[in-house]
C-alpha positions in Angstrom: 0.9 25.1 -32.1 -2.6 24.2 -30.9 -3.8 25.3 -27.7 -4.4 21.8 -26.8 -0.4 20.8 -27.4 0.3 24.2 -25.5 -1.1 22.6 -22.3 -0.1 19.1 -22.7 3.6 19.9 -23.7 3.0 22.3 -20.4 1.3 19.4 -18.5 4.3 17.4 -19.0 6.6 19.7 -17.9 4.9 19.8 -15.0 4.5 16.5 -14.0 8.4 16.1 -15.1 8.7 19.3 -12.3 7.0 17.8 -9.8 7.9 14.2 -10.3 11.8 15.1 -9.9 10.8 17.8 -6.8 12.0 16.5 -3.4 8.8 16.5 -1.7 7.3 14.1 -4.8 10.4 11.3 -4.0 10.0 11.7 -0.5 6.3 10.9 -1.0 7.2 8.0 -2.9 10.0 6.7 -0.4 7.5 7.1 2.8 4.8 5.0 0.8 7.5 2.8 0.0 8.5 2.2 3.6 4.7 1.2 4.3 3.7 -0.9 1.1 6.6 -3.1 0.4 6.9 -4.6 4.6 3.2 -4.8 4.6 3.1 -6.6 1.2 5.8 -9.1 2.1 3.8 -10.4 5.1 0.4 -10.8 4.0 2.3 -12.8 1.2 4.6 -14.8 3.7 1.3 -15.2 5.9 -0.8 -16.0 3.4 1.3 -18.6 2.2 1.9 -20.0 5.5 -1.1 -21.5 6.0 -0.6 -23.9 2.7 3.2 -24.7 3.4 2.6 -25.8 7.1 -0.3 -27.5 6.0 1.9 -29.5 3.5 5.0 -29.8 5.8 3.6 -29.9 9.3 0.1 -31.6 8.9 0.0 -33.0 12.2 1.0 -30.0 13.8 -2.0 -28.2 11.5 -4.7 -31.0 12.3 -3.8 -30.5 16.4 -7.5 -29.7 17.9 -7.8 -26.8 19.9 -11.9 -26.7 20.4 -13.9 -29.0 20.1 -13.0 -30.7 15.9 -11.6 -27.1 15.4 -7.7 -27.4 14.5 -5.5 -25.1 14.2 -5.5 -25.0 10.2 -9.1 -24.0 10.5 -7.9 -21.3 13.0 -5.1 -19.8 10.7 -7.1 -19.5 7.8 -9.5 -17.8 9.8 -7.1 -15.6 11.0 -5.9 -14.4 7.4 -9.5 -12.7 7.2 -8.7 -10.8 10.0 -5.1 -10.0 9.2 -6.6 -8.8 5.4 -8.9 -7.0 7.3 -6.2 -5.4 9.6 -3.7 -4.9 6.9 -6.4 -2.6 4.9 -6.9 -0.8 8.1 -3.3 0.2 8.3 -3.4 1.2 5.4 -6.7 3.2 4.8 -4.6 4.8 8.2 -1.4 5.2 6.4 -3.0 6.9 3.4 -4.5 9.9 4.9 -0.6 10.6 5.7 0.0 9.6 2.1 -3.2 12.4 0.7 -2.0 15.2 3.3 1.8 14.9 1.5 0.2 14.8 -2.1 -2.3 17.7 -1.4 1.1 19.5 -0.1 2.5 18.8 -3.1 0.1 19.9 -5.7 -0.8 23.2 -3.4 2.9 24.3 -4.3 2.2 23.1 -7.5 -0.3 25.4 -8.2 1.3 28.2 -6.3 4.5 28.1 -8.5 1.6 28.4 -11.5 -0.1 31.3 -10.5 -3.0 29.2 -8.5 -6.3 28.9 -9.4 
């Protein structure tokens, strides 16, 4: 066997390690709990703004300053709610990179380290 299919047959095994390791599922599960809610309202918001549009027109044209409505306000506001979402999570991931730096540390322990 080739000293290259030495290390990917023992790549794999690693990752197959590591991906069934508790601390790689737990990973997964806390990234889970932030991307999936976040996801599902920038959609629902995003989407807003065209269905209450389409539904509640007159409700969407009411002015609020000046020949400003409150459609051009909502779709302003998706700007900063894209804006605020990627904050969260540029936030969240740090928490995300300390876990996976955690993980590959013991990783590389169990191997003998570097």
């Amino acid at each position: 066997m080739t000293e290259t299919k030495q290390l990917a047959d023992m790549n794999v095994t690693e990752w197959d390690r590591i991906a069934n390791s508790q601390e790689f599922k737990d990973l997964m599960a806390t990234k889970k709990v932030f991307i999936v809610p976040a996801f599902v309202f920038f959609i629902v918001y995003y989407f807003a703004l065209p269905v209450l549009v389409g539904y509640a027109p007159q409700f969407m044209a009411t002015k609020v300053i000046g020949n400003v409505n409150l459609a051009y306000l909502f779709a302003l506001s998706q700007f900063f709610m894209a804006w605020t979402v990627a904050w969260l999570y540029v936030k969240a991931a740090g928490d995300f990179d300390k876990l996976a730096k955690d993980i590959i540390d013991k990783s590389e322990l169990r191997r003998g380290g570097k």
